[in-house]
C-alpha positions as CSV (number, residue, x, y, z in Angstrom):
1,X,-5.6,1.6,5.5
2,X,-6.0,3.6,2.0
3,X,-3.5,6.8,3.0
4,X,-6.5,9.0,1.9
5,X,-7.8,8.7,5.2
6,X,-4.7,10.1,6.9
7,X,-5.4,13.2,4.0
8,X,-8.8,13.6,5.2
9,X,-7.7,13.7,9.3
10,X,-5.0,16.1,8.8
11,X,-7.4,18.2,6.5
12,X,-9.6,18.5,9.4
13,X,-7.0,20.3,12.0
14,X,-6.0,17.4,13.9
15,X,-3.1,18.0,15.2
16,X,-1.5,14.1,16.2
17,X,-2.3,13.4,12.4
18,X,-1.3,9.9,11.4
19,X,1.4,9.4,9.5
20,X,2.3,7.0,6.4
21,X,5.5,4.9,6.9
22,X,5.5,2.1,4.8
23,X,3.3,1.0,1.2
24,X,1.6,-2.8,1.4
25,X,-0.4,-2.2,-2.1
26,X,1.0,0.5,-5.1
27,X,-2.5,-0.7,-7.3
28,X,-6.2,-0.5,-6.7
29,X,-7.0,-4.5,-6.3
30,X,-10.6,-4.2,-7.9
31,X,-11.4,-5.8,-11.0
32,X,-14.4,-5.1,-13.1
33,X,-17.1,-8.1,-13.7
34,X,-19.4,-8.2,-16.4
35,X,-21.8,-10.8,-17.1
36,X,-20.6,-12.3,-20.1
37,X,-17.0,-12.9,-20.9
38,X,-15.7,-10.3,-22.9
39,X,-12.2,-10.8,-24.4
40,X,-11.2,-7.5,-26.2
41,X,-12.9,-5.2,-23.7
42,X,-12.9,-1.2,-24.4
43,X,-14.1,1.2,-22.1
44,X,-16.7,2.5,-24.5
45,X,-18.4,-0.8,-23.9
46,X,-19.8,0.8,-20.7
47,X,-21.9,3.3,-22.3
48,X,-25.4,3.2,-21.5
49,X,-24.7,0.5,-18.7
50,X,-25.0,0.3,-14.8
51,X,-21.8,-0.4,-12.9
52,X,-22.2,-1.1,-9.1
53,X,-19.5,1.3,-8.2
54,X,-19.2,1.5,-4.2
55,X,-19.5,4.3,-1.5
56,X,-19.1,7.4,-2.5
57,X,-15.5,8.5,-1.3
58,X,-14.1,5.6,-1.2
59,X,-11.2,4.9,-3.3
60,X,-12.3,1.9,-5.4
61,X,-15.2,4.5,-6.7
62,X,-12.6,7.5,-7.4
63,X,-10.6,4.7,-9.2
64,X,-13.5,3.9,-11.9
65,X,-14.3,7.5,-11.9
66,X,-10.8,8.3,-12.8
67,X,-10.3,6.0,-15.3
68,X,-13.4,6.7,-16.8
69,X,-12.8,10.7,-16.9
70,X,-9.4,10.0,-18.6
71,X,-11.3,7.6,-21.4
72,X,-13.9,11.1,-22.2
73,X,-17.0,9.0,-20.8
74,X,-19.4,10.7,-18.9
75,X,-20.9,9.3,-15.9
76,X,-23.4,9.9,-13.2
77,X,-23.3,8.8,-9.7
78,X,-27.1,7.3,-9.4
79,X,-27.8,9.1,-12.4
80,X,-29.2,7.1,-15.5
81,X,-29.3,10.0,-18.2
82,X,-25.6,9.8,-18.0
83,X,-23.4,7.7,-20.6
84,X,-22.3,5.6,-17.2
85,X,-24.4,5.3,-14.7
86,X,-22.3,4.5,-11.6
87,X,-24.6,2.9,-8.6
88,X,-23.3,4.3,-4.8
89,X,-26.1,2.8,-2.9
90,X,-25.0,-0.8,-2.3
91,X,-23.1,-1.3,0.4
92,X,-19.4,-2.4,-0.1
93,X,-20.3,-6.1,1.7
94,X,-23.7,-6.4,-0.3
95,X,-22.0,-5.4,-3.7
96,X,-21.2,-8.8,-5.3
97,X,-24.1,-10.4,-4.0
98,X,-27.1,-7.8,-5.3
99,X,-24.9,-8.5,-8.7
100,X,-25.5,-12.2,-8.5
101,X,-29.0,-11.8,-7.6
102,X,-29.1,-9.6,-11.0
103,X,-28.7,-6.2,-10.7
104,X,-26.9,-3.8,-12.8
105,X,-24.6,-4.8,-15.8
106,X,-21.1,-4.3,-14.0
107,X,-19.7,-4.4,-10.7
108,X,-16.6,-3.9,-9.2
109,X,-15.2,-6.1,-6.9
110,X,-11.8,-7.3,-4.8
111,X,-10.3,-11.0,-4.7
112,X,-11.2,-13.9,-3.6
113,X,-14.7,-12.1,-4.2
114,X,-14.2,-12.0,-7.7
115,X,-12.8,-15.5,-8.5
116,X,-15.7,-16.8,-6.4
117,X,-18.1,-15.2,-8.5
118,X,-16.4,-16.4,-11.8
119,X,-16.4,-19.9,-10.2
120,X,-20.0,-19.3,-10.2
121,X,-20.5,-18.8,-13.6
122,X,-22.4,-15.4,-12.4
123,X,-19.9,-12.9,-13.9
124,X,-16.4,-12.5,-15.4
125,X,-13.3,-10.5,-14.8
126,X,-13.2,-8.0,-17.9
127,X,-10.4,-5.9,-16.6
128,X,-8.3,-5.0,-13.5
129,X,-9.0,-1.4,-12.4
130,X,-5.6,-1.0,-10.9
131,X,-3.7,-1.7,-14.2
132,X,-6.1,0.4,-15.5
133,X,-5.1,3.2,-13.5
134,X,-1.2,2.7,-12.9
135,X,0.5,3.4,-9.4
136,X,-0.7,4.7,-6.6
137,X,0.0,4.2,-2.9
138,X,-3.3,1.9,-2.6
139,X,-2.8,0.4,1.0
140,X,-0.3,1.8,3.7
141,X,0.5,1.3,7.0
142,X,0.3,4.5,9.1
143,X,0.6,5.5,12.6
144,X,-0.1,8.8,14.8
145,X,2.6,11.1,14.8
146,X,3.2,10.7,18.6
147,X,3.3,7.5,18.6
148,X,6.5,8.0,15.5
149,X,8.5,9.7,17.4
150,X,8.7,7.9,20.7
151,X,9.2,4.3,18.6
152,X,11.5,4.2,16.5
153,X,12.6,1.0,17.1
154,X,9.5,-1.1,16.8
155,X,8.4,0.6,13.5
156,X,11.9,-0.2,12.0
157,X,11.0,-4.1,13.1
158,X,7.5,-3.7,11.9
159,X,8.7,-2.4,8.7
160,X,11.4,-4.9,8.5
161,X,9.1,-7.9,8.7
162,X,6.4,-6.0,6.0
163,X,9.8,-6.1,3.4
164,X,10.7,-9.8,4.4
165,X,7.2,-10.5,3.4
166,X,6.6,-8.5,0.2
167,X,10.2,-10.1,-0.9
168,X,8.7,-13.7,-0.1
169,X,5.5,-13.1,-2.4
170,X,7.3,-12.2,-4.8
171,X,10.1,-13.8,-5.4
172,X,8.2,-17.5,-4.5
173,X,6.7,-19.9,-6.3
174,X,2.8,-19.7,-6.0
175,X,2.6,-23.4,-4.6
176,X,4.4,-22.1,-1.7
177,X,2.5,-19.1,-0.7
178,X,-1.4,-20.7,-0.7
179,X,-0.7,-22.8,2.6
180,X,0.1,-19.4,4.5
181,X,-3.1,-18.0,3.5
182,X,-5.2,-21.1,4.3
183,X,-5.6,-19.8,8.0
184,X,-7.6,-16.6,6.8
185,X,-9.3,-17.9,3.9
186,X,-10.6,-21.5,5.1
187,X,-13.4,-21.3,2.8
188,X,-11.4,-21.1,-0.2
189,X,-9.7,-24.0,-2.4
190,X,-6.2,-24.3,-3.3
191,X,-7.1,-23.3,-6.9
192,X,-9.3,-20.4,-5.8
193,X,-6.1,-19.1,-3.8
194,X,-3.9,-20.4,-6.4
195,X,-5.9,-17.8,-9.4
196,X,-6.4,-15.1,-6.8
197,X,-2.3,-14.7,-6.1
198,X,-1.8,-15.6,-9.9
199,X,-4.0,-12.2,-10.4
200,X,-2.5,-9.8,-8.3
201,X,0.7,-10.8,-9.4
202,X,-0.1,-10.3,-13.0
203,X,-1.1,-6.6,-12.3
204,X,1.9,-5.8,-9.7
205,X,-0.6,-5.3,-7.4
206,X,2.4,-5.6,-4.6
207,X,5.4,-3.3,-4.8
208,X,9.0,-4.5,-4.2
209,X,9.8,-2.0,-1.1
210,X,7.3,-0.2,1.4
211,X,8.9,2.7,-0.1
212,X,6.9,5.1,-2.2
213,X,7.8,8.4,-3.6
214,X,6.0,11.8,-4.1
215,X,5.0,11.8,-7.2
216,X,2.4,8.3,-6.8
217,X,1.4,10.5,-3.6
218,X,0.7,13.5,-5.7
219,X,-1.3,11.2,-8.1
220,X,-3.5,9.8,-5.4
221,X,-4.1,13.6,-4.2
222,X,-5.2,14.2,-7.9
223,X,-7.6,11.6,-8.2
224,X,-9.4,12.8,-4.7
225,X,-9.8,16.1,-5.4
226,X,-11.2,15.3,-8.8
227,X,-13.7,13.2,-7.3
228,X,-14.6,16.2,-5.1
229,X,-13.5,14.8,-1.8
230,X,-11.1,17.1,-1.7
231,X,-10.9,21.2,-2.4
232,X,-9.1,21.7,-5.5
233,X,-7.0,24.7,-3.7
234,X,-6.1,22.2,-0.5
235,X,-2.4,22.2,-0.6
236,X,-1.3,18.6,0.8
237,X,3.0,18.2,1.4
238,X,4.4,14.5,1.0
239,X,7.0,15.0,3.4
240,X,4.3,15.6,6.1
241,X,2.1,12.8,5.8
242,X,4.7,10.1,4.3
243,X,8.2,9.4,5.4
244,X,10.9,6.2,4.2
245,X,12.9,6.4,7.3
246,X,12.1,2.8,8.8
247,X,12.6,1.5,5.5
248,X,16.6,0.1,6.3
């Protein structure tokens, strides 16, 4: 899950908080489609546009937010007079389709979903919000803190295997990884797969350990609180919610 979530639960008093032992994704995986191929694309291009943004609190909308706060553009959530008007009342599963059917100018979206919609012809990657926005710890595997310290031994294994196969994507030729993901995208084609792997790859949206260190965490932390989700006074410790100890 985003590691966020384990913020949010141990903001809230719980006590058996969950804990974040090992990183799957260091990049936001969302790209940004417009409806017309644009190859030198600025951020300033947005102004006076409609991007189908997400939920409000989830991380793909604090991402755009971000990147838009650090580019100086002023943006709205649902709000029109703005320079950006950022729309949070699609839902996540409904996003790429009420963009298809014509809605809004931009949209962000995760793969395959966006290569399907390119193969379309209804919209075009213009940019990858996670290379936008640099590292953070995007996707992590956590557990409850009780469950940590009675099982060592299995999260070392788990861990283990989640190296073995971050070391196989990237060190492999992409030929040799689209048959593995065949099973859980039947729908797609080779060559969807095929430009789907060849994206996240070109954006490092994998990292090469499970490891991640405090100050990606801290940036993550940042870019909640400036989306509000977060009070800008919480004080949130690394070594409490993240540890590297399975990691042999």
């Amino acid at each position: 899950m985003g590691p966020e979530a384990s913020v949010y639960v141990y903001t809230q008093g719980q006590k058996d908080y969950a804990v974040n032992f090992a990183q799957l994704t260091q990049k936001d995986g969302s790209f940004l489609l417009g409806r017309e191929k644009i190859e030198h694309f600025e951020y300033d291009m947005l102004k006076g546009k409609t991007i189908i943004g997400g939920r409000k609190g989830g991380m793909p909308l604090m991402i755009l937010e971000h990147i838009l706060r650090n580019k100086g553009i002023e943006f709205g959530e649902d709000d029109p007079s703005k320079e950006v008007n950022i729309r949070t009342d699609v839902s996540f599963d409904a996003m790429s389709g009420v963009f298809v059917a014509g809605q809004s100018d931009f949209v962000t979206a995760f793969e395959p979903v966006a290569t399907q919609v390119e193969t379309l012809n209804k919209g075009y990657i213009i940019t990858s919000l996670g290379q936008d926005s640099g590292n953070i710890p995007y996707t992590c595997f956590s557990t409850l803190k009780s469950y940590m310290e009675k099982n060592e031994d299995k999260l070392v294994k788990f861990t283990n295997a989640i190296t073995k196969g971050l070391n196989y994507v990237l060190t492999s030729e992409i030929k040799d990884i689209v048959p593995y993901l065949k099973t859980d995208f039947a729908s797609s084609s080779d060559e969807e797969l095929t430009k789907v792997l060849t994206n996240y790859l070109n954006i490092e949206a994998w990292p090469s350990t499970p490891s991640f260190n405090k100050e990606n965490f801290d940036k993550l932390i940042e870019i909640v609180k400036e989306a509000g989700e977060l009070d800008q006074d919480v004080s949130i410790s690394y070594e409490t919610l993240v540890t590297n100890k399975y990691i042999k």
